[in-house]
Residue, then its C-alpha position, 0 to 999 in steps of 0.5 A: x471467558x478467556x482472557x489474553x495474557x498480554x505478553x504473549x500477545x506481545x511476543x506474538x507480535x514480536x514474532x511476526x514483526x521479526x519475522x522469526x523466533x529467534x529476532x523476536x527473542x533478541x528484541x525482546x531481550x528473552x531466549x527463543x525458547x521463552x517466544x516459543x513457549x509464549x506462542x504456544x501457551x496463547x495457542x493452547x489458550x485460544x485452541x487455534x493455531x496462530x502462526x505459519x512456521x514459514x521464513x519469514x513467520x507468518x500469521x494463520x488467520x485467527x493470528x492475524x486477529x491478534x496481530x491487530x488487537x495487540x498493535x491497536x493495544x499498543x496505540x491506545x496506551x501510546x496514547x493514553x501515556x501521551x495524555x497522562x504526561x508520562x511519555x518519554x521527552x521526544x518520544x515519537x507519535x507512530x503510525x504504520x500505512x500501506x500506500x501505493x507506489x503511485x500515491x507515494x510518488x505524486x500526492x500523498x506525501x505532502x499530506x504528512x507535511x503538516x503533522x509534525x509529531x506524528x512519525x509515519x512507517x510507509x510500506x508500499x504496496x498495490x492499491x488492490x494489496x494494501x487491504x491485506x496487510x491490514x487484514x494481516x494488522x501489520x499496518x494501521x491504515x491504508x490508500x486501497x482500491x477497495x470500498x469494501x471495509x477490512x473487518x474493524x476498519x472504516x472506510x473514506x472515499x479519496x477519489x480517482x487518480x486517472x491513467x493515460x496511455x502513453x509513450x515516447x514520440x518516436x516509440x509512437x511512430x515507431x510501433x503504433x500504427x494502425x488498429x490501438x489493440x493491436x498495435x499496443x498487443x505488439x508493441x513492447x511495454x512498461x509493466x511495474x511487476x509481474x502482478x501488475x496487469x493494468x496495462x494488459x486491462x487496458x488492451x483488453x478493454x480496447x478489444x485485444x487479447x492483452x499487452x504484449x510479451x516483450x515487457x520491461x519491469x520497473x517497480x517504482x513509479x519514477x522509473x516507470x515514467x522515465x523509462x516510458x519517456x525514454x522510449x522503452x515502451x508504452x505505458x499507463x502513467x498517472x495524469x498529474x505526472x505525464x501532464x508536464x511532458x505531454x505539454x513540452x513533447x516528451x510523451x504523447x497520448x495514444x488513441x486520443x484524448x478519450x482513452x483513459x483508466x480511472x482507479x478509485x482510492x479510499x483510506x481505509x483505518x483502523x476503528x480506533x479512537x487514537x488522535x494521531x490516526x485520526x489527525x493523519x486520516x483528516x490530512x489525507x482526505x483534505x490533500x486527495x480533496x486537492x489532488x485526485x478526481x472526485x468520485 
């Protein structure tokens, strides 16, 4: 059988964390040439190619398996150091996770307030990309759109977080009048990226053929509501944040209160038997129990 010499797969990981040879170098403190050569004998060993020699580094597919095993390694020893008393005084408990933006600005954060010791590393992400960078074993756990397990994690159901269309009062009257899909095919919209196809879905499922061309991009959730409440143009704003200002006037719904797009969440983590992931996954279930739809 072979084995996997554990600092090359640490200077694997090193390299795709950097993002080249020469940083994974500096960080650990060795020459690029060293890396280089690192990478190369776990390539000869495994027979397979690891790395896309791109910039930054990327891993092949077969590399992304060694990413998640040297990161998952990584934990357990962390951990086990932990139990044994041989960590460092005020050494910090960290787990890397992939939110999305809308998650991120409404309730996943208070999830984190009861975990003291457990230090986060948050990269944020679409709900349906966020499966990639696990796949990719570049974080730990992730709040995805996805039932389907990423190859080593398990999967949890959060709940809905439900999207109201809508927009200013006088953008409302401005450019919404008649048939919804057409007026919404016309009308000037709020988009977070040019990925993001969420509001062409929705006038697409009212029947029209998507959302209009003239497009605002925004690419924070914060942003997207105030640029939707200053009247720059519709937009599919979650429930809990449009709420207050649909109450006190500042947005108003369109097509009635029917209309609505509700987006499942699950968590999705690592199968690894660490304390702190499995005390951050229990807290976030616990705060979307309060926070989102049930399924």
């Amino acid at each position: 059988m072979v084995d996997l010499p554990l600092d090359q797969v640490r200077t694997l990981l090193a390299v795709v964390d950097e993002g080249t040879f020469e940083a994974a170098a500096a960080a650990l403190h060795v020459t690029p040439s060293a890396v280089s050569q690192r990478v190369k004998a776990l390539e000869q060993r495994t027979g397979r190619v690891l790395l896309r020699r791109t910039k930054p580094v990327r891993p092949t597919e077969s590399g992304e398996v060694l990413v998640r095993f040297g990161r998952q390694l990584a934990r357990l020893e962390r951990d086990a150091r932990h139990e044994l008393g041989m960590s460092g005084a005020g050494e910090p408990t960290r787990v890397s996770v992939a939110v999305n933006a809308d998650s991120l600005a409404t309730w996943f954060l208070p999830a984190l307030a009861g975990l003291p010791h457990v230090f986060v590393e948050l990269r944020r992400e679409d709900e349906e990309h966020t499966a990639t960078l696990l796949r990719e074993g570049l974080v730990m756990a992730a709040v995805t759109s996805s039932p389907d397990a990423v190859p080593g994690c398990s999967v949890r159901a959060l709940g809905r977080m439900r999207y109201l269309p809508v927009a200013a009062p006088g953008f409302a009257a401005a450019h919404v009048a008649g048939p919804l899909a057409e007026a919404l095919g016309d009308a000037p919209v709020i988009v977070f990226d040019r990925v993001d196809d969420f509001q062409d879905g929705f006038v697409r499922r009212l029947g029209g053929a998507g959302a209009a061309s003239l497009r605002h991009y925004v690419p924070t959730s914060e942003g997207f509501l105030d640029s939707v409440t200053a009247g720059l143009g519709w937009g599919m704003v979650p429930e809990v944040q449009a709420g207050p200002r649909l109450r006190d006037g500042r947005l108003v719904r369109l097509g009635g209160p029917e209309l609505w797009v509700d987006t499942p969440l699950y968590w999705q983590q690592w199968k690894l038997d660490s304390p702190a992931l499995a005390a951050l996954a229990d807290a976030v279930v616990r705060t979307a129990e309060g926070a989102l739809r049930r399924p």
